[in-house]
VEXKE-781306 format. One line per 5 residues: number of its first residue (from 1); for each residue x negated, y negated, z negated of C-alpha. Coordinates in pm, 1 decimal, m for minus. Layout:
BEGIN
NUM	X Y Z ~ ...
***
This chain:
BEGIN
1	m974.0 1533.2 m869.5 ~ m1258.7 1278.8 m862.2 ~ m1329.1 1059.3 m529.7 ~ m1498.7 1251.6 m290.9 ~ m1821.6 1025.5 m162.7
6	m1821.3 1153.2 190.9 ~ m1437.5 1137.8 239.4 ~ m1328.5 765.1 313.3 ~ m1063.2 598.1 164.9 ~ m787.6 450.9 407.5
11	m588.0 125.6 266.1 ~ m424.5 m62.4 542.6 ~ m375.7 m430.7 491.7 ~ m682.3 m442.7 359.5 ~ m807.3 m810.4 468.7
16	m562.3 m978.5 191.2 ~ m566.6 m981.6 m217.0 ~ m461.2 m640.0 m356.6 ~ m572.2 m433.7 m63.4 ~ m891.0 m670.3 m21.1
21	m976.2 m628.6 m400.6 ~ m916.4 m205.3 m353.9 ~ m1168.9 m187.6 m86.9 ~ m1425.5 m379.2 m267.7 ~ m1373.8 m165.7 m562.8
26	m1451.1 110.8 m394.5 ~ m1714.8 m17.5 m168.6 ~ m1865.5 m111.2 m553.8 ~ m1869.4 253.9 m634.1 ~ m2043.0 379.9 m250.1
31	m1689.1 533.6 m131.1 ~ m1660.1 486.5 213.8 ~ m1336.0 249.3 303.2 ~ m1175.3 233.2 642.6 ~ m942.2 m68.1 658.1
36	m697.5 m161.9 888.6 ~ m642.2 m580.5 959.7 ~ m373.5 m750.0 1173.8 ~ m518.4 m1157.8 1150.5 ~ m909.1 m1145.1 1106.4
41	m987.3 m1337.0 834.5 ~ m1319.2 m1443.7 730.2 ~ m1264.2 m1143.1 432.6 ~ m1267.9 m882.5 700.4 ~ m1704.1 m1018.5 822.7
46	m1757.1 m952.1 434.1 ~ m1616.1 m636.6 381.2 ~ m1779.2 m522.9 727.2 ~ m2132.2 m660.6 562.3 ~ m2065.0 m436.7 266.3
51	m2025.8 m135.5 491.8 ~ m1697.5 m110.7 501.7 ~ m1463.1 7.4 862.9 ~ m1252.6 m281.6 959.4 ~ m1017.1 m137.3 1242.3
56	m782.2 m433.8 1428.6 ~ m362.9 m305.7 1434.2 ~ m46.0 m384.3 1461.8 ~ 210.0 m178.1 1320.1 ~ 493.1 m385.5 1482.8
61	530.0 m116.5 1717.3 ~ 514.3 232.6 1707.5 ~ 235.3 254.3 1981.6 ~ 18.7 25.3 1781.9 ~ 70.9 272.0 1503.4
66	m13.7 550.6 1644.8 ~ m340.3 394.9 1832.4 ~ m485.5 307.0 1460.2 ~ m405.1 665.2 1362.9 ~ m625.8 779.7 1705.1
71	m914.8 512.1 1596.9 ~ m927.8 658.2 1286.3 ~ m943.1 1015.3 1376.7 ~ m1138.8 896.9 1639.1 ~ m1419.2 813.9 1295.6
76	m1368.8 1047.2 1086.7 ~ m1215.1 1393.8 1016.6 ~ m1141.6 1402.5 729.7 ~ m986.6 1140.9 475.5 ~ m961.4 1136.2 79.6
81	m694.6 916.3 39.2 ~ m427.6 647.4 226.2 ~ m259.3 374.3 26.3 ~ 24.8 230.5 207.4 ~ m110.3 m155.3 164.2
86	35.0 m333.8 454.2 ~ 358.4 m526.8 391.4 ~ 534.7 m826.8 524.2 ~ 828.1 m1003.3 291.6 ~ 1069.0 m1158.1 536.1
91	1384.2 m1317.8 415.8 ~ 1752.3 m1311.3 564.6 ~ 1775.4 m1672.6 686.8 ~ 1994.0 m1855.1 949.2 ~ 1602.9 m1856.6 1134.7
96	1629.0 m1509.0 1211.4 ~ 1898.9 m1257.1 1334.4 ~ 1983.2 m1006.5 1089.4 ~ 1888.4 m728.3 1278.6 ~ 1575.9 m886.9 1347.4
101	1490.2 m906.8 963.8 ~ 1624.0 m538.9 934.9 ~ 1382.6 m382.6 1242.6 ~ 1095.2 m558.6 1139.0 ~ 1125.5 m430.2 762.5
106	1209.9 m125.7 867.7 ~ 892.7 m140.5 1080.1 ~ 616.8 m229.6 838.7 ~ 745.2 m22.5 523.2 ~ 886.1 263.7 692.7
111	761.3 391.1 1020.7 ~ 411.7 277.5 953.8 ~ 375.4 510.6 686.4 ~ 579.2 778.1 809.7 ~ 407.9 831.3 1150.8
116	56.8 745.8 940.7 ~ 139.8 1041.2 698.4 ~ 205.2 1288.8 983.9 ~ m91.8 1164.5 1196.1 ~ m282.0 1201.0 898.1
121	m206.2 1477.0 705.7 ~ m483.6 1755.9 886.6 ~ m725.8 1503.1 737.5 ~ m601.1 1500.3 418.1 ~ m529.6 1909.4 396.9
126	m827.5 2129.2 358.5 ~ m1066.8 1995.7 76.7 ~ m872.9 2197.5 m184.2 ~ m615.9 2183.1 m520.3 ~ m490.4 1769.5 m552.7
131	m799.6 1698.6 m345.9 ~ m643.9 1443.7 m162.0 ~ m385.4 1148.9 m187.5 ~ m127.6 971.3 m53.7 ~ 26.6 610.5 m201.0
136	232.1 385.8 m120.4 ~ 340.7 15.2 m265.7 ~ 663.7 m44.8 m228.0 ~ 858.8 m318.5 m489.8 ~ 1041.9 m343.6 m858.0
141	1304.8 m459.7 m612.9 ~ 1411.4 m59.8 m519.3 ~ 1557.4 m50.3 m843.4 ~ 1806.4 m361.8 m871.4 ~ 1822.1 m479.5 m504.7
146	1771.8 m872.8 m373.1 ~ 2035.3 m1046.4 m225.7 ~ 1796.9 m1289.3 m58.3 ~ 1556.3 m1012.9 67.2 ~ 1787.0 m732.5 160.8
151	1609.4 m552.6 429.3 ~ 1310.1 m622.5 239.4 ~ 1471.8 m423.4 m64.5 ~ 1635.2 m135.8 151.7 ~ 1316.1 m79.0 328.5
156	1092.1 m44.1 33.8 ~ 1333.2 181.9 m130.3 ~ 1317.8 401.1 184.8 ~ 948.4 406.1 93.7 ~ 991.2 505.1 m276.5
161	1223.9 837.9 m151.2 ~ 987.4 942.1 103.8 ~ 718.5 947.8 m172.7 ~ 918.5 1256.5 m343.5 ~ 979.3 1382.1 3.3
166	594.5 1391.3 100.8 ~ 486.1 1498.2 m248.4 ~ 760.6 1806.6 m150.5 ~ 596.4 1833.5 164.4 ~ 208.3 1866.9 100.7
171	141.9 2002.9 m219.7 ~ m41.0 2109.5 m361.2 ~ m338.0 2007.6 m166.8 ~ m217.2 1623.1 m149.9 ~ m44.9 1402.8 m429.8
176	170.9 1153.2 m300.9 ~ 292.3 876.5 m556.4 ~ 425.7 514.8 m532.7 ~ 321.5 175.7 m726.7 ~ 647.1 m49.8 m750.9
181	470.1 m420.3 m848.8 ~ 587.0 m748.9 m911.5 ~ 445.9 m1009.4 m946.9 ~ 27.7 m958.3 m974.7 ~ m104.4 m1224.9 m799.1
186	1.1 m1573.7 m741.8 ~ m62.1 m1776.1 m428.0 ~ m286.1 m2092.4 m407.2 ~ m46.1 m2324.4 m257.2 ~ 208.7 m2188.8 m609.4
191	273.3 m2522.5 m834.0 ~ 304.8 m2528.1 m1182.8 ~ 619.2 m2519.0 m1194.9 ~ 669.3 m2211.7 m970.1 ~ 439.9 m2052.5 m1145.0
196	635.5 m2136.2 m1477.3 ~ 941.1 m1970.1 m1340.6 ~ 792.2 m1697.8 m1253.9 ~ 630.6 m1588.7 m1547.2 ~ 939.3 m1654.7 m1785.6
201	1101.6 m1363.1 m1546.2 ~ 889.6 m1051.1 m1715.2 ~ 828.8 m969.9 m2076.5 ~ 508.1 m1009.2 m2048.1 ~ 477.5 m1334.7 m1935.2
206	169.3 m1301.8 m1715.9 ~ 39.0 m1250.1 m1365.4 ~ m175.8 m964.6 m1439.4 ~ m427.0 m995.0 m1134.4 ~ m586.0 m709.1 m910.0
211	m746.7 m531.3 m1143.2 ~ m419.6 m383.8 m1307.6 ~ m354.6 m200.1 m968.0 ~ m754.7 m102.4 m937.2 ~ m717.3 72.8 m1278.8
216	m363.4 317.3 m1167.8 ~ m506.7 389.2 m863.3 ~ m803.5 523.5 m1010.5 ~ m562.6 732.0 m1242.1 ~ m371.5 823.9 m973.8
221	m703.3 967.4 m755.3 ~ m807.5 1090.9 m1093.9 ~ m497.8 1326.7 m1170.0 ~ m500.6 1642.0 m1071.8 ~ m134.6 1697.0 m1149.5
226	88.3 1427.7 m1124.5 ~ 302.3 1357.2 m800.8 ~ 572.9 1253.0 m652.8 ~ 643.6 974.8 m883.5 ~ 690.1 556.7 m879.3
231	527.7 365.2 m1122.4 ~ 635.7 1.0 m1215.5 ~ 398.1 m244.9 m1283.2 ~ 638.1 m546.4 m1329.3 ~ 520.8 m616.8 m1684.7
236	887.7 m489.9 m1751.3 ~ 1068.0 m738.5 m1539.5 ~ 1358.5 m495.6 m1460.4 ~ 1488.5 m513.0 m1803.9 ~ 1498.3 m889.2 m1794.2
***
């Protein structure tokens, strides 16, 4: 099914590069966006002047998560699709106690979209056949692990099985898929040399930028049958 114009578009973490560039694709196109922002950068003023919702949370806790969920519902009734956006990629360090790392993965990549998809799902229901979606990003990492980002790893692949348990759970009205990137973007503080390194680890040898993303989540909103899958866009780094 196409993108329904009166039926806004959730993405949370939308203030930052791949969720920033999704909003103002489909701001481009006159889709209403509702965003949700934990730091407000000056990106969240210009997505606000281009009419789209910026809503402050934090999904550190599951209060905050469930008070976004309220603000929303509190806008609108009715949503066309969530992407799972927000992320945080904390490392097991001496700096941090493990069960710190472990609880605040766990937090971000797991409960967040969890309680979300419950909160959310009698806005999604109701507008017919694959009318609606449901994504989430989670990592080429579910599939061969990190050892240096191990919570990281474990909680994104709890993501990527509760995208086959959702799909289960609300079709056929709502499609529920999962993008598993690598590397799309780099930073501006990256060197050369990082950004050397980098590359040489996919066969492609390239960091694609946003608009790789843009174009499968268009498919995905698009499709009116496919769900309950993960697709890699790691320029086939796994098999490196």
């Amino acid at each position: 099914m196409g993108k329904s114009p009166d039926r806004p578009i959730l993405i949370t973490g939308g203030g930052r590069r791949i969720g920033l560039a999704l909003a103002h694709h489909f701001l481009a196109q006159q889709h209403p966006v509702i965003v949700s922002y934990r730091t407000r950068y000056p990106a969240i003023d210009v997505l606000e002047e281009a009419g789209g919702v910026c809503i402050e949370a934090d999904f550190c806790t599951d209060e905050g998560i469930l008070a976004f969920a309220d603000e929303v519902k509190r806008r609108t009734t009715s949503l066309r699709a969530v992407l799972h956006n927000a992320s945080a990629w904390l490392a097991e360090s001496p700096a941090h106690a493990p069960q710190d790392v472990l609880s605040a993965m766990l937090q971000i990549h797991v409960h967040a979209p969890y309680l979300l998809n419950y909160a959310f799902e009698p806005l999604l229901r109701g507008s017919g056949h694959a009318a609606s979606d449901i994504i989430h990003f989670t990592d080429y990492v579910v599939e061969r692990g990190s050892d240096k980002h191990i919570a990281y790893a474990a909680s994104k692949a709890a993501l990527d099985n509760m995208t086959r348990s959702f799909a289960k759970k609300m079709a056929p009205e709502v499609k529920v898929n999962a993008i598993a990137p690598s590397l799309i973007l780099f930073n501006e503080g990256d060197d050369a040399a990082y950004r050397q390194k980098a590359l040489s680890k996919s066969l492609m040898k390239i960091a694609p930028g946003e608009k790789e993303i843009i174009d499968l989540v268009d498919y995905l909103l698009t499709s009116c049958y496919v769900t309950g899958r993960s697709f890699g866009v790691d320029g086939g780094r796994p098999l490196r």
